[in-house]
Structure formats: structure tokens, C-alpha cells
C-alpha positions as CSV (number, residue, x, y, z in Angstrom):
1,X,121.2,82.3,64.9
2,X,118.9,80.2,67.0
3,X,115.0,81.5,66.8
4,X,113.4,80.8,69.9
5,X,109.7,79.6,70.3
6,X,109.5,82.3,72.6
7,X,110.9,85.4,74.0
8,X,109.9,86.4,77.2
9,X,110.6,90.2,78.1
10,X,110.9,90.0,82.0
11,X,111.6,87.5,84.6
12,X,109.3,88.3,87.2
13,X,106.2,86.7,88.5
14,X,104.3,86.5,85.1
15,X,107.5,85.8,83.2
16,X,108.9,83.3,85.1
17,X,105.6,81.3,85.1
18,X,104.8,81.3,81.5
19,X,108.7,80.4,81.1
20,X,108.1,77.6,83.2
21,X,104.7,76.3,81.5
22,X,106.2,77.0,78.3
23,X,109.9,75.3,78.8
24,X,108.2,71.7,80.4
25,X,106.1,71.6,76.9
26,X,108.9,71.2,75.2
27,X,108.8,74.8,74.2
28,X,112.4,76.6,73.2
29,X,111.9,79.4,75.7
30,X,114.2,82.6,76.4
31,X,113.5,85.2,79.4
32,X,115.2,88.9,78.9
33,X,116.4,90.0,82.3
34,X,117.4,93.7,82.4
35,X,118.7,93.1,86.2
36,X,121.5,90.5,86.8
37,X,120.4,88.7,90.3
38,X,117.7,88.6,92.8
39,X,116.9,91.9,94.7
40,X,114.5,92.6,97.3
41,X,111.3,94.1,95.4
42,X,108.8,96.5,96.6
43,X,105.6,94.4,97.4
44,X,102.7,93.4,99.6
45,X,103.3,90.1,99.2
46,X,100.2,89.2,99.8
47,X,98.7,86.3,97.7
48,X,96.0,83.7,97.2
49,X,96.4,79.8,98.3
50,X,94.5,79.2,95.2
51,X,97.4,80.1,93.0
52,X,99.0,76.5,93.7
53,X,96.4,75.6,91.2
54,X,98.6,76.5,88.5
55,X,101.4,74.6,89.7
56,X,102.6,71.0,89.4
57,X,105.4,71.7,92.2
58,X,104.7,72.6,95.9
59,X,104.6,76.6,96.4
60,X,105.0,75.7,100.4
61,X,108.5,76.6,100.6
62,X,108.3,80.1,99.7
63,X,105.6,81.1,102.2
64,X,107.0,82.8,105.0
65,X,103.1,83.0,106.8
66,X,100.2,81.3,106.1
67,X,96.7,84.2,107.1
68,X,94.0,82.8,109.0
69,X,92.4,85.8,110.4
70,X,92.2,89.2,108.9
71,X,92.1,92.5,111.1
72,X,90.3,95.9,109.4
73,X,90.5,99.1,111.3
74,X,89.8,103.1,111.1
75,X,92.8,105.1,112.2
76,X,94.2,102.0,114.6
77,X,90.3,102.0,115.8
78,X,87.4,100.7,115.5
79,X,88.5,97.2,114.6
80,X,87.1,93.9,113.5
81,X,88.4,90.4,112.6
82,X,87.5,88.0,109.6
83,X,88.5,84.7,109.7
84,X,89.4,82.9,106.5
85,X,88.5,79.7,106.2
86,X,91.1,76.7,106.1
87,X,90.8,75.5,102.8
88,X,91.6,78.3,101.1
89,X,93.7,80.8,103.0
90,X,95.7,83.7,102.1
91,X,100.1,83.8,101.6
92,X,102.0,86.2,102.2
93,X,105.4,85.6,100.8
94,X,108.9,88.0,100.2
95,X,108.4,89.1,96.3
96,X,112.2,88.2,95.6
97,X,111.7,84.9,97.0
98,X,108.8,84.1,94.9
99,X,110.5,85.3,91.7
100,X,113.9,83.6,92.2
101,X,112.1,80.3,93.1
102,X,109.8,80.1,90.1
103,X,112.8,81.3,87.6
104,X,114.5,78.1,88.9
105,X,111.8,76.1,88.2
106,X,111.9,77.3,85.0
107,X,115.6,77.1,84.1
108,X,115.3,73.4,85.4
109,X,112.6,72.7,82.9
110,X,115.5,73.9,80.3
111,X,114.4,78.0,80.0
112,X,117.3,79.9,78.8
113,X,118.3,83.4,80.7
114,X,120.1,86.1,79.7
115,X,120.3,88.7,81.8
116,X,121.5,92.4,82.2
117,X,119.3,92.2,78.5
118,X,117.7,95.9,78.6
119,X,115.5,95.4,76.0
120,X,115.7,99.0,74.2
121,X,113.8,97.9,70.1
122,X,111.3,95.2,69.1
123,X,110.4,95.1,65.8
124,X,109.3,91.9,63.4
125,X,110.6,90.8,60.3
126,X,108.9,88.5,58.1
127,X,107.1,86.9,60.9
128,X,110.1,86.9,63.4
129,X,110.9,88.9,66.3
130,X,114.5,90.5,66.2
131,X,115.0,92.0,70.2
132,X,117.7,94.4,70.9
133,X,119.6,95.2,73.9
134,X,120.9,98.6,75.2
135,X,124.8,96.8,74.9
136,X,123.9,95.7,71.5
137,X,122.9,91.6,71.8
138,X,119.9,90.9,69.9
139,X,118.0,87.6,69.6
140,X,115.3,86.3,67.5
141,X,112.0,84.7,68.3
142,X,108.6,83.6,67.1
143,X,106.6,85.1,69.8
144,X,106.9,87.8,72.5
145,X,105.8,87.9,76.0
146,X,105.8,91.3,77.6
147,X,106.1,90.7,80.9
148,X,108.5,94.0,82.7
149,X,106.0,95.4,85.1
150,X,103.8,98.3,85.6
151,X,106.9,101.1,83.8
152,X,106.5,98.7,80.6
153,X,107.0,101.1,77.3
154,X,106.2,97.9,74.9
155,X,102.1,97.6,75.8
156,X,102.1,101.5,74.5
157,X,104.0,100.7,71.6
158,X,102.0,97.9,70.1
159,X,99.0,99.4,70.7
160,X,97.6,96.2,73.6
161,X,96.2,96.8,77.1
162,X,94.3,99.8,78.2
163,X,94.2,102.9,76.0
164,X,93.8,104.8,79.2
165,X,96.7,103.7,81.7
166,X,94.9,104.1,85.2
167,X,97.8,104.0,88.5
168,X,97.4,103.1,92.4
169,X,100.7,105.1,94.3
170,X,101.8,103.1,96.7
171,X,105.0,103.1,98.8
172,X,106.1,99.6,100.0
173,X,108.5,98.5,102.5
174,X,109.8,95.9,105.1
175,X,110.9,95.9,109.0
176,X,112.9,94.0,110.3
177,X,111.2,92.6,113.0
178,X,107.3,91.1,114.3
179,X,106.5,94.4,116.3
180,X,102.9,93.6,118.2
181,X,101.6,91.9,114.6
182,X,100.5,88.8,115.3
183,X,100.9,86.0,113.6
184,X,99.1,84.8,110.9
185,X,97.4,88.0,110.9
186,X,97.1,90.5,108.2
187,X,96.2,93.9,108.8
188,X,93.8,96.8,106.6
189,X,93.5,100.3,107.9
190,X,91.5,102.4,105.8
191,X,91.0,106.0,107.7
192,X,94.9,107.4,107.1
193,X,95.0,107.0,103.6
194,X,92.7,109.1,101.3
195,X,91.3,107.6,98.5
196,X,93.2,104.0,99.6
197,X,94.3,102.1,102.8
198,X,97.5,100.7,104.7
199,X,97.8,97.2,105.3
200,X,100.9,95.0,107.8
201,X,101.4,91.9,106.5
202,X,104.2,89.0,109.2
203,X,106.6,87.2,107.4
204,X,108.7,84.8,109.3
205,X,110.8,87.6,111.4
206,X,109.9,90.5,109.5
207,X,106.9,92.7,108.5
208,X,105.4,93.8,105.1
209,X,104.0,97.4,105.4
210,X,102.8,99.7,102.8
211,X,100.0,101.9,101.9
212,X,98.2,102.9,98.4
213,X,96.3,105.1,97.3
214,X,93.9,104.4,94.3
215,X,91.7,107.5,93.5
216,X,94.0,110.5,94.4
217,X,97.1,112.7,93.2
218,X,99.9,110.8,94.2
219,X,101.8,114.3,95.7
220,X,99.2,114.4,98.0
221,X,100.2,111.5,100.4
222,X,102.2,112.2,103.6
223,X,103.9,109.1,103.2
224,X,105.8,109.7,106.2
225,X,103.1,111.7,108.3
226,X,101.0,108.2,107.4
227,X,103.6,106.0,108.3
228,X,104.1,107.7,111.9
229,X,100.2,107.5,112.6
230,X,99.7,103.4,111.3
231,X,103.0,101.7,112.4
232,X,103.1,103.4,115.8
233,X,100.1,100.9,117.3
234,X,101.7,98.1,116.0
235,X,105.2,98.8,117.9
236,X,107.3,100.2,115.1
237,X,109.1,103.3,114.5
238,X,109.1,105.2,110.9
239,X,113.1,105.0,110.5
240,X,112.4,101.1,110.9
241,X,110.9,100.8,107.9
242,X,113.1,100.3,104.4
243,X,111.1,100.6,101.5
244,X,109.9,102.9,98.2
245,X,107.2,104.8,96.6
246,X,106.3,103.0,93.1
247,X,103.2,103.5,90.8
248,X,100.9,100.3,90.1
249,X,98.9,100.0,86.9
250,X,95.5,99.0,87.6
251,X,92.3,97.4,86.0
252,X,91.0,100.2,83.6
253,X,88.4,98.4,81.2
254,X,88.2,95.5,79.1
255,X,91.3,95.4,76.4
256,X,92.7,93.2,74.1
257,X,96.3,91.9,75.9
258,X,97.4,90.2,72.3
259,X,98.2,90.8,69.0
260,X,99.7,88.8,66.5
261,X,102.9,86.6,67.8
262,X,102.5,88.6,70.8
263,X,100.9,88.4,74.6
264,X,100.8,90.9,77.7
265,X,101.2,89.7,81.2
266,X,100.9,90.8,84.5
267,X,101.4,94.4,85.1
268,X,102.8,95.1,82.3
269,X,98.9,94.2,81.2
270,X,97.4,96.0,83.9
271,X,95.8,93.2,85.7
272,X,96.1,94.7,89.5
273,X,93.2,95.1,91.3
274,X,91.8,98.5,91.4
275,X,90.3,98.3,95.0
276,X,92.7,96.0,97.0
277,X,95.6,96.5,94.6
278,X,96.0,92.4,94.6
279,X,98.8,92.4,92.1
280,X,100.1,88.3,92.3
281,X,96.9,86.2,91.7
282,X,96.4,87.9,88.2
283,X,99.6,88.1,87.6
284,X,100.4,84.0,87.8
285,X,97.1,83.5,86.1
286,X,97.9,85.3,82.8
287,X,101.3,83.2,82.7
288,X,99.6,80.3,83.0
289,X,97.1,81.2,80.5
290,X,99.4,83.0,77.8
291,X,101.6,79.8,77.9
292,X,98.3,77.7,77.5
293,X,97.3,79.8,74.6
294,X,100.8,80.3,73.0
295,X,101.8,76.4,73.3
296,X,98.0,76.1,71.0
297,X,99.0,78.3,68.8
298,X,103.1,77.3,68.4
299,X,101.9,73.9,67.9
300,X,99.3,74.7,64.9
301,X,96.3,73.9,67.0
302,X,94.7,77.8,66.7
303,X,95.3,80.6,64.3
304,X,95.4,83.1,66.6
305,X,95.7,84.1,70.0
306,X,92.2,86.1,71.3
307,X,91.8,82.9,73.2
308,X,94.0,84.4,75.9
309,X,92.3,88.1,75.7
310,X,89.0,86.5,76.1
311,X,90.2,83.9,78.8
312,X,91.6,86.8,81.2
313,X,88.5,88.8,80.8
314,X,85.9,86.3,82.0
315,X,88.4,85.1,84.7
316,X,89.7,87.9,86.0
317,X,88.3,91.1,84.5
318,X,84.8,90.4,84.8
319,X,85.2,90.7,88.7
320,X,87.6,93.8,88.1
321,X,84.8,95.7,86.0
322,X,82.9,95.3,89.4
323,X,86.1,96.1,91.9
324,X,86.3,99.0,90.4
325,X,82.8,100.5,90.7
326,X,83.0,99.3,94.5
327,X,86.6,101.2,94.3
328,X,84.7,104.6,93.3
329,X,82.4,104.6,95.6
330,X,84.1,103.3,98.6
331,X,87.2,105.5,98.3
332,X,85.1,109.1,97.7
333,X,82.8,108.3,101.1
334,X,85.2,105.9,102.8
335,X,84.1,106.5,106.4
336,X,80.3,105.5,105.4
337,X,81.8,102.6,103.5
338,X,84.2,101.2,106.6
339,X,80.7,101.7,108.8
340,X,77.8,99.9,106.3
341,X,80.6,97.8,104.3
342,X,83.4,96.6,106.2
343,X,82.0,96.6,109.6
344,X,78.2,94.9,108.0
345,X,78.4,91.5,109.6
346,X,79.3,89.9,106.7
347,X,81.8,91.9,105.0
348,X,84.9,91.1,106.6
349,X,84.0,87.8,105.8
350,X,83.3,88.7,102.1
351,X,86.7,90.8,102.1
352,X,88.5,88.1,103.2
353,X,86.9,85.4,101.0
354,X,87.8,87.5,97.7
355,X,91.4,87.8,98.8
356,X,91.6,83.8,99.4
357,X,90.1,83.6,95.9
358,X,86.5,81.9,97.4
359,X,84.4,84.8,95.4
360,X,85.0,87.4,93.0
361,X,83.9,91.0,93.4
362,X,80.9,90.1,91.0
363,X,79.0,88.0,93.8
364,X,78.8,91.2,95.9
365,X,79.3,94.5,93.6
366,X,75.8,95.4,93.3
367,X,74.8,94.5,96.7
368,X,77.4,97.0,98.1
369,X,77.8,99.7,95.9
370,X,73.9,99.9,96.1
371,X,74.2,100.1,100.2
372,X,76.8,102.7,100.1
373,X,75.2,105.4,97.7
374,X,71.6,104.9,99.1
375,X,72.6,105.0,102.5
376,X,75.5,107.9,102.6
């Protein structure tokens, strides 16, 4: 039986990107598919320009809208506009699209897939994987990638990622048509939603719409009471929309996302943003950086893998530490914090420069969770 170089558990964002990394450094990469095609998946789609950075081919063709202003509001009121700048807007791009196209890239660069895999034991064996299926295929491999999402069992398991698993609801969906959106435009609304916010996002033809909540009881969100409220200013109807309630892990706490032969990605690591529930950005960074670390470490160059765990805390959990503090406070007194946050002068601004990646919730945590207690 062949042993691979590495398994990878997932072909999704954070999958499909360390496949890809992985595969053109000669690596002997396999990805474990439990589905068997492309489907469309619940998302935002909502992602930062600066992600091309991890790329050596052009991410351009799966954009369906490039953002270049940003529009906040309370209850459909009360708005205010933030334009990004044009080096580094923001995407927004049709989840399915995104995965597909970077599985490709992958395969190209000589990935294996097998798919329909439902990966149901992991266990190791004299420092070798052995993966089994639910239909009884089993493969073997010299490290493991978990990379299956946010209703991953395997983090639990061995013991990696939060002790404490932390969840935005959400329910995410798609219409099949512009409405009064316009274009390259995204939209916030933060007075429908307790403890969270709506958002609009264009593609080409079509509309992103969704709403999360971060702080809450998920059975206490009127969905569709929300959905009637939000969608009805932008020229939509509630039996437009197609779409479906999931659960998001988020960013609870610095934790260790490897262990020996073995690497958490994306949400499967809990990476997601606690206060904007940016789930992409993070979850193509820890690919790209779990492929860096694991192509060290399958080439003899490191003895280990903290290198990763270390890497993803100072460039992406460092500025979560600090989302979520701005996340506590904003969400429990979320009128004061749309007056003296979003609608200061400088906040949309600030909003909209953390979503294109320009500045981390670091540069501006203390300054604003200072304004809102001292001032509600």
C-alpha cells in the first residue's frame, strides 16, 4: 500500500490550499472528501484581496464582485458609508466556486482525491496514520491535516484547538437576483440581530444574505421575523431567499493546532472571527502555513511542528484575542457601540480596513473597547 506524505481530511478552503502548496513541493498528497461533487455551501463569501498573497496563480476568476464602499446601518436606518481603499479591497466570491477552483489547482499540481471517503477512525501505528472510511477503504499516511469544518469530531479527539468550543449561529443564504443592492457594495446591519448583525453581500446576478449571531442562544433568533425586517429595504422578499441555519466555531483563546504528525486548519481549528465572523482569510492562511511547516518538517529540516501553532497565533490570533474583547462589549450595548463606534468618524473606515486586511483588531481594540464602557 502506498503511504502518503500527507493525508488531508477535507477538501474545502483550508484543505484544498495546503493540498495545493503541499502537491507543487513535490509532496505525495491525498485529500479525503466525504461529498462526491461541488455543492453550493452556506457562506458569506466575503473575503480579503490580500489572500492572493498566498497564491502563485490569479484568484481574479473566481470573484464575482470586487467592494469598494461599505454601507453600516441600524434597523435599515441610520446609515453611513466607508470606502475601502483601492489597493486592498474586499471579495466577495460563491463558496463552491472558490473550493472547486482551488481543488483543481491542486489536482493539477498532482494531489490525489478520493472522495465519498467519510472518514469514521484515525489512529497511528508505529509512526503511520491508518484512515478508515464508513464503506471500509482505508489509506495510510505520514501526517494528517484536519481540515472538515466547524462539525469536525477529530480536533476533540486528539486533544488540539480550544478546550472550550465557542459558536456564532448563523443562517446563510442566496437570492437570485441584485434587488436595490448596489454594486460593489456590501452591506452591515446591526439593530435586528441581538448579540450579532446581518450583512448583503452582490455577486454577479445574485445576492449573499445572512445574519449571525455571536453572544446569544441560538433558539432565540427569529430567523424569519429578521429576514422580513432586513431584506425588505433592499427589494427582496423572505421566500426569495434559499439558504440554512449552521453553527460557526469561533476564536476562543490561544491553543495549540498541532500535535505530533498532525495539523488543524481552518474551522475545523476555530480560526473564525469572533466579531465579524470572517471565516476565509484565516482559513487560507493556516493552509498556507501548515503546508509551509509540514513540507519543513517532511523534509527533515524541523523536529517538530509548534512552528505552525506559534505562526497562527501571532498572525491571526493575536488580533482575535482583541476581536473578541471588542465582540463582548459591542454585542451586550450594541446601540451605544453603532453610535460612538461605527458611526465615530473614523470607524467605518477602520471596519472596513480590517476586513481588507490593512489592520488588525489590535491597532484599535483598546481604543474602542475603552470608548464604549466609559461612555455607555
Amino acid at each position: 500500500m502506498t503511504i502518503f506524505d500527507v493525508a488531508i481530511i477535507g477538501g474545502g478552503a483550508s484543505g484544498t490550499t495546503a493540498a495545493f502548496h503541499l502537491a507543487n513541493k513535490g509532496k505525495n498528497v491525498c485529500i479525503l472528501e466525504k461529498n462526491n461533487s461541488s455543492f453550493a455551501r452556506a457562506c458569506s463569501g466575503g473575503i480579503s484581496s490580500a489572500v492572493q498573497n498566498w497564491f502563485p496563480f490569479n484568484l481574479m476568476p473566481i470573484v464575482d464582485e470586487v467592494i469598494t464602499n461599505v454601507e453600516f446601518s441600524w434597523c435599515n436606518n441610520d446609515k453611513i458609508v466607508a470606502k475601502l481603499s483601492g489597493s486592498s479591497p474586499f471579495w466577495i466570491v460563491k463558496r463552491e466556486k472558490l473550493d472547486s477552483f482551488l481543488l483543481d489547482q491542486a489536482v493539477n499540481s498532482g494531489c490525489n482525491l478520493l472522495t465519498t471517503f467519510y472518514v469514521v477512525n484515525i489512529k497511528k501505528n508505529s509512526n503511520i496514520w491508518q484512515i478508515t472510511a464508513l464503506d471500509g477503504r482505508h489509506i495510510e499516511a505520514k501526517t494528517i491535516v484536519i481540515a472538515d469544518g466547524s462539525q469536525s469530531p477529530w480536533s476533540n479527539f486528539f486533544k488540539l484547538g480550544p478546550k472550550t468550543l465557542k459558536y456564532a449561529y448563523t443562517f446563510s443564504g442566496r437570492i437570485k437576483r441584485k434587488g436595490n443592492l448596489r454594486n460593489e457594495t456590501a452591506r452591515f446591519d446591526f439593530g435586528f440581530v441581538k448579540n450579532g448583525f446581518a450583512w448583503a453581500f452582490p455577486l454577479k446576478n445574485e445576492v449573499n444574505i445572512g445574519m449571525g449571531t455571536f453572544l446569544g442562544n441560538k433558539n432565540s433568533i427569529p430567523f424569519e421575523e429578521i429576514l422580513q425586517s432586513f431584506i425588505t429595504d433592499l427589494g427582496f422578499e423572505p421566500s426569495e431567499v434559499i439558504g440554512q441555519k449552521t453553527k460557526l466555531r469561533i476564536w476562543n483563546g490561544h491553543s495549540n493546532l498541532h500535535g505530533e504528525g498532525i495539523l488543524l486548519v481552518g474551522d475545523a481549528a476555530s480560526l473564525c472571527d469572533p466579531f465579524l465572523a470572517e471565516g476565509l482569510r484565516p482559513a487560507l492562511m493556516s493552509g498556507f502555513e501548515a503546508a509551509k511547516s509540514l513540507s519543513h518538517w517532511l523534509d527533515g529540516n524541523i523536529n517538530h511542528l509548534d512552528a505552525y501553532s506559534k505562526t497562527m497565533k501571532n498572525n491571526w490570533g493575536n488580533s482575535m484575542a482583541w476581536g473578541r474583547r471588542i465582540a463582548q462589549v459591542f454585542y451586550r450595548f450594541p446601540k451605544v457601540g453603532y453610535k460612538l463606534g461605527v458611526k465615530r468618524a473614523t470607524a467605518p473606515k477602520r471596519i472596513a480596513q480590517i476586513l481588507s486586511g490593512e489592520m488588525s483588531y489590535e491597532d484599535i481594540a483598546k481604543r474602542v473597547i475603552n470608548r464604549l464602557l466609559f461612555q455607555h
